[in-house]
Structures are given as structure tokens and as C-alpha cells.
TORBA-540741 format. One record per residue (C-alpha): x negated, y negated, z negated; chain. Coordinates in Angstrom, 2 decimals. Example, Ala and Ser with C-alpha at 12.3 -4.5 7.8 and 13.67 -1.06 7.14 Angstrom:
REM residues 2
> -12.30_4.50_-7.80_A
> -13.67_1.06_-7.14_A
***
This chain:
REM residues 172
> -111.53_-108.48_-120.47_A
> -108.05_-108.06_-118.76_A
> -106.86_-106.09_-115.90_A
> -104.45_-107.67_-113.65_A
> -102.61_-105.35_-111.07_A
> -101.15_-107.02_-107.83_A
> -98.21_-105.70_-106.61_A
> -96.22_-106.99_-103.52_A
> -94.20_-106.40_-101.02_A
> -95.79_-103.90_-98.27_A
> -95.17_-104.25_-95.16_A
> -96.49_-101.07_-93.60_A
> -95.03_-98.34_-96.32_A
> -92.09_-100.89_-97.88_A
> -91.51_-99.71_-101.05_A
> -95.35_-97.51_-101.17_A
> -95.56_-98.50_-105.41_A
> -92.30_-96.90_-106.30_A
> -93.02_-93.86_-104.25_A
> -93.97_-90.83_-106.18_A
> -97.17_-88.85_-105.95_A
> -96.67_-85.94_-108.40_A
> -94.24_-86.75_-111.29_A
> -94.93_-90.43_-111.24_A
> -94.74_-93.36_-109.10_A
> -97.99_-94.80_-108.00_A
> -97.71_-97.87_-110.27_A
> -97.31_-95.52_-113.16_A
> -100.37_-93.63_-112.27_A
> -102.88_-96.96_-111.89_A
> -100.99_-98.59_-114.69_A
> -101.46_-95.64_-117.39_A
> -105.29_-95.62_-116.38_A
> -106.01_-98.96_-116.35_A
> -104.01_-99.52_-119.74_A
> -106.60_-96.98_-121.62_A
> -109.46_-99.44_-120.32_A
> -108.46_-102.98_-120.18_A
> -105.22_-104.70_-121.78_A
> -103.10_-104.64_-118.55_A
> -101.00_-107.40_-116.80_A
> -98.86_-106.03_-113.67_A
> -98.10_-109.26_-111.56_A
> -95.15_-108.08_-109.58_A
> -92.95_-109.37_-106.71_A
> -90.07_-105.94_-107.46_A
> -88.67_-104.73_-110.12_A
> -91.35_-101.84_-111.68_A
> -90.40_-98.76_-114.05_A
> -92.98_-100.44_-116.08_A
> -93.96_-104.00_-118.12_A
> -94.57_-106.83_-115.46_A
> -94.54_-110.61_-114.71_A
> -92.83_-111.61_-111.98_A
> -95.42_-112.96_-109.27_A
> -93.78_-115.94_-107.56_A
> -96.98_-116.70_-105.32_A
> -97.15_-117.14_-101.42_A
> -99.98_-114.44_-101.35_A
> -102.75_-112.63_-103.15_A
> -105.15_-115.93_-102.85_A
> -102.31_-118.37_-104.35_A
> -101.94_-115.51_-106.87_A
> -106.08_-115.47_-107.27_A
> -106.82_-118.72_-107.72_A
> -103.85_-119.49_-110.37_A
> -105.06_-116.24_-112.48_A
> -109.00_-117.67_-112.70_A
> -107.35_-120.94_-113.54_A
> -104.91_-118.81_-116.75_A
> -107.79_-116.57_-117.76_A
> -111.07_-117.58_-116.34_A
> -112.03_-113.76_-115.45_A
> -110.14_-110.58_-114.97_A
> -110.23_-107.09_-113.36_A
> -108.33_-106.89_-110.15_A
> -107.47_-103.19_-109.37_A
> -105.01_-102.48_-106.78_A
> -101.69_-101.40_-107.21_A
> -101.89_-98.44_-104.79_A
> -104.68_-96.56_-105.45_A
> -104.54_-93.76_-107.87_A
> -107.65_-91.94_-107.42_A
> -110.37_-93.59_-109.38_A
> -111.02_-92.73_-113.23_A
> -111.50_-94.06_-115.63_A
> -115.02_-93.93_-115.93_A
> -114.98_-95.78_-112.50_A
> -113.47_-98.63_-114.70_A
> -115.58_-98.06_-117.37_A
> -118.82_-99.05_-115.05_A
> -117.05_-101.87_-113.68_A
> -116.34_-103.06_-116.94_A
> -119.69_-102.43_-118.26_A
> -121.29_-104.52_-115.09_A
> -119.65_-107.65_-116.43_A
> -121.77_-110.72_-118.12_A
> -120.08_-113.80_-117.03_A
> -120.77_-113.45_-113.15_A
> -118.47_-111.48_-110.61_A
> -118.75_-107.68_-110.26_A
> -117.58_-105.91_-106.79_A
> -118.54_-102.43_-105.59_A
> -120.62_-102.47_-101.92_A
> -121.42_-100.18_-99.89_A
> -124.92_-102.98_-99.66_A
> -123.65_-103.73_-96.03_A
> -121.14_-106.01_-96.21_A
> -118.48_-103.58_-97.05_A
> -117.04_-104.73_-100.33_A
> -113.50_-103.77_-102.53_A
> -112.00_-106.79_-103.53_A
> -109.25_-104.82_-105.04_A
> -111.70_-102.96_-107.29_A
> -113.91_-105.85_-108.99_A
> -114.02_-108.71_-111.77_A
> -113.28_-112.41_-110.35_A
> -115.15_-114.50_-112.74_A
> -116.59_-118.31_-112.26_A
> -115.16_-121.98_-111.80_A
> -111.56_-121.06_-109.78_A
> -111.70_-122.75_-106.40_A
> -109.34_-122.43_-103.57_A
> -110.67_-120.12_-101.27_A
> -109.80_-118.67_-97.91_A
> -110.10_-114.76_-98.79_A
> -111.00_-112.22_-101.40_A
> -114.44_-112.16_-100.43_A
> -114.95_-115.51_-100.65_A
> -113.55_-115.98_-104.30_A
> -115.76_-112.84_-105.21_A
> -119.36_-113.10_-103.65_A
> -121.64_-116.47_-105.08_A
> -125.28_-116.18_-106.05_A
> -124.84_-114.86_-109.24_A
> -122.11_-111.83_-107.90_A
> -123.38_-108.05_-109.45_A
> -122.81_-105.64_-106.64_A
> -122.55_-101.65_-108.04_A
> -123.04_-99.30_-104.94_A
> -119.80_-97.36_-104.45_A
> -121.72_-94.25_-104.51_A
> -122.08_-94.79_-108.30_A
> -117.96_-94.30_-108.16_A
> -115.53_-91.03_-108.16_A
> -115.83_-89.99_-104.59_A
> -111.81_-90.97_-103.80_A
> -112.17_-93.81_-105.87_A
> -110.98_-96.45_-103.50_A
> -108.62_-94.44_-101.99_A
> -105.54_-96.46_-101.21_A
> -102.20_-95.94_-99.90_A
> -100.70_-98.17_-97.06_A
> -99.36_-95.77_-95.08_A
> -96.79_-92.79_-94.53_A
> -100.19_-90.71_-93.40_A
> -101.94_-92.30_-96.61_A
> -99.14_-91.72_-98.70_A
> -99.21_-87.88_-96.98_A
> -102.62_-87.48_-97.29_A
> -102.22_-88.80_-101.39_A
> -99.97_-86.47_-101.75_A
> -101.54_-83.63_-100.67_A
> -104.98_-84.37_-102.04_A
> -103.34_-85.08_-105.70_A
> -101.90_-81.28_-105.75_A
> -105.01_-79.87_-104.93_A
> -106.62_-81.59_-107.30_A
> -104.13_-80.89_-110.01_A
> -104.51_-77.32_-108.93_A
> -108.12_-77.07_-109.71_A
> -107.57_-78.17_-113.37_A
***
């Protein structure tokens, strides 16, 4: 199983994966986790500190679809969120057997940047669609690290990042 980490250009906090939170930038901190779980592809449309294809896609589906298509399934995790562990990757991993695997809150709410695309690639209109079919594993998000899905497209996200990674290095 491979990991696949999206990374484009934001248009709320430009620049958000090259910002630091600690000593690192927030691709660093996703990459280096992810990397100790899954062999790691970083798809990116800038120049990273870090190994990455360049993604020449019109957007995340385009980018999607063409990935089932090269590897059949994969592990999307987002580029800007630096608060799950790896044990949170470890039970998505874990969920996997051939079918998709997405974390719901069993209401509808779902994290499409958190789960394993797997099946025949069609062109879809959205995340959800390529993700939920009859045969989609759903693992409640309360079986995650409580900041787990935490992610940062904002100045106040990127504020409130900051200041909830020094507290929690400051417990350790």
C-alpha cells in the first residue's frame, strides 16, 4: 500500500505547506509520518524541501482518477494536517482488503483526505463520490487521535496549529 500526499496551491493561506509549525514545515511533518507507515509519493504543484512529483492536474479529481488508474489503490492523507499519528495510519491501513476505507463520523461526515481510494477508477464529480460504493469500510473517527483531522487552511488554523503543537511538545 502507498501513500500519496496532495499538495497544491492554497488559496486561502498561499504558501500554508512551506509554513513552519515548530522546526519544520508542515509538509515535513505529514511527510516524515506518513514515510514510517506507507512508502510515500508527494504529488506537488511547488517546489517542496522534500522528494516530490510534479502534479500537472487541473484539480484533486483529475489528480484522483489518474492515480487509481497508475496504482489501483492508495492512501490519500492531506498535505496540511500534522496532527494525526501514526497509529491513526496504522488503523487505516489495517482497515484495508480491497474495498475503500474513509473515517465517518456515521452521519454523512466523511475525510476524504484521510482514507484509501480503492476500486475500478471512474471519473467522478467529488471525493466522496470516488470514495463511498457498497463495499466502502467506514472507521468512526472516534477510533482516531482526538486532533487527528486537524487541518490548516487558514492564518487562524495555522495560529491555532501553532499554538496547539507547543503545548503539546511541552507536555512531553
Amino acid at each position: 500500500m502507498i501513500a500519496i500526499i496532495p499538495v497544491k496551491l492554497s488559496e486561502r493561506l498561499p504558501g500554508k505547506h512551506l509554513m513552519k509549525i515548530g522546526e519544520k514545515a508542515i509538509i515535513e511533518h505529514v511527510y516524515e509520518k506518513v514515510s514510517r507507515v506507507f512508502e510515500t509519493y508527494v504529488y506537488s504543484k511547488v517546489d517542496l524541501p522534500i522528494p516530490f512529483v510534479r502534479d500537472d492536474s487541473e484539480n484533486i479529481m483529475e489528480l484522483v482518477y489518474s492515480l487509481r488508474k497508475t496504482y489501483g489503490s492508495f492512501a490519500l492523507i492531506g498535505g496540511d494536517m500534522i496532527f494525526f499519528t501514526e497509529d491513526d495510519l496504522r488503523r487505516l491501513k489495517g482497515a484495508f482488503k480491497g474495498a475503500p476505507v474513509v473515517p465517518s463520523d456515521g452521519g454523512g461526515d466523511y475525510e476524504p483526505m484521510f482514507s484509501i481510494y480503492a476500486g475500478d477508477p471512474e471519473p467522478t464529480r467529488n471525493l466522496r463520490e470516488a470514495l463511498i460504493t457498497g463495499k466502502t469500510v467506514y472507521i468512526p473517527k472516534k477510533e482516531f487521535s482526538k486532533f487527528a483531522f486537524f487541518n490548516i487552511n487558514t492564518k487562524e488554523d495555522y495560529e491555532k496549529a501553532s499554538a496547539l503543537y507547543a503545548a503539546m511538545r511541552n507536555k512531553k
